[in-house]
N, C-alpha and C positions, 0 to 999 in steps of 0.2 A: 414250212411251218404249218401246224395242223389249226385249224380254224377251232375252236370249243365251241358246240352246239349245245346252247342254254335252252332250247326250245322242249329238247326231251322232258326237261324239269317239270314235276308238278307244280303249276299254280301253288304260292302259299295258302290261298285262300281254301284249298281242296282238300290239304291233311289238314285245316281249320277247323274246317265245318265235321269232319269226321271225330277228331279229339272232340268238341261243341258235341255233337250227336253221345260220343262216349262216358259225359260228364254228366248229361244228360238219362242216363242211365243211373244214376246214384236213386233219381226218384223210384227205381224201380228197386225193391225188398230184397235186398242181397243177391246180386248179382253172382254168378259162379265164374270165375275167371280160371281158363284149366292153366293158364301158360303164365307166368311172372312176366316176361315181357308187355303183356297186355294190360298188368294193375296201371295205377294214374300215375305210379312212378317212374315206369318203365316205359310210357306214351312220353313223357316230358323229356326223359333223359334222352329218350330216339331221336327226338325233335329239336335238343337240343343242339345236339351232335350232327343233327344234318343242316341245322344252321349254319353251325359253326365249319364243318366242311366245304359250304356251299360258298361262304366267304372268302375260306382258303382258295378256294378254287377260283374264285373272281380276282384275286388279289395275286395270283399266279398268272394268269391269262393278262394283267396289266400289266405285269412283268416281264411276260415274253415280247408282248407287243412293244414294250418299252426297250427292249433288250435288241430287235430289228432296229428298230426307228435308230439306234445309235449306229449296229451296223452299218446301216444305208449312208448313214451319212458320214463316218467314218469310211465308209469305198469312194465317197464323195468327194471326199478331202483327200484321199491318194489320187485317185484318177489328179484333181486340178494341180496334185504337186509334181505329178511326172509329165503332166500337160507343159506347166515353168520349165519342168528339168528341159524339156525337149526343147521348147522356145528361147532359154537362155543357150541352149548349144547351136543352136541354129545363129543365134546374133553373133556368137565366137567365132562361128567356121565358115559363114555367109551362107547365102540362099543359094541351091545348088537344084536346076530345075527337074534333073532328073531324078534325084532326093523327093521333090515331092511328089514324085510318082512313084514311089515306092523301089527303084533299082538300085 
């Protein structure tokens, strides 16, 4: 299972203060924006979308982990039922010394 490395991520605080800084800009007399993705609607809708990604993503990563955790213990629960099978065939057919040496 692949570990998710959250560390890559930017700090919220870092596209924050950058949006903050570009709002900021408003005091300045008409700003020239060459690219539509950069107007305040196109910062907002970025940001929202990487929010909203960034949740999916966490909300998937609890779901793998979740999804292990039941494997494990479902391999858990066969091992201890073929442990039974073996121990109730062993009380049917008696304890047999060479049996528990594997021959």
């Amino acid at each position: 299972m692949n570990k998710i490395d959250f560390s890559q991520r930017l700090p919220i605080k870092t596209p924050n203060a950058d949006i903050d800084s570009f709002y900021g800009l408003n005091t300045v007399s008409g700003p020239i924006l060459n690219r539509p993705v950069a107007a305040p609607d196109g910062v907002d809708a970025s940001g929202a979308a990487m929010g909203a990604k960034q949740q999916r993503e966490t909300e998937i990563a609890a779901l793998v982990k979740a999804a292990a955790d039941t494997a494990r213990q479902t391999k858990v629960e066969l091992c201890d039922a073929v442990m039974a099978m073996q121990e109730s065939l062993r009380e049917q057919t008696g304890s047999n010394p060479q049996s528990d040496l594997g021959y």
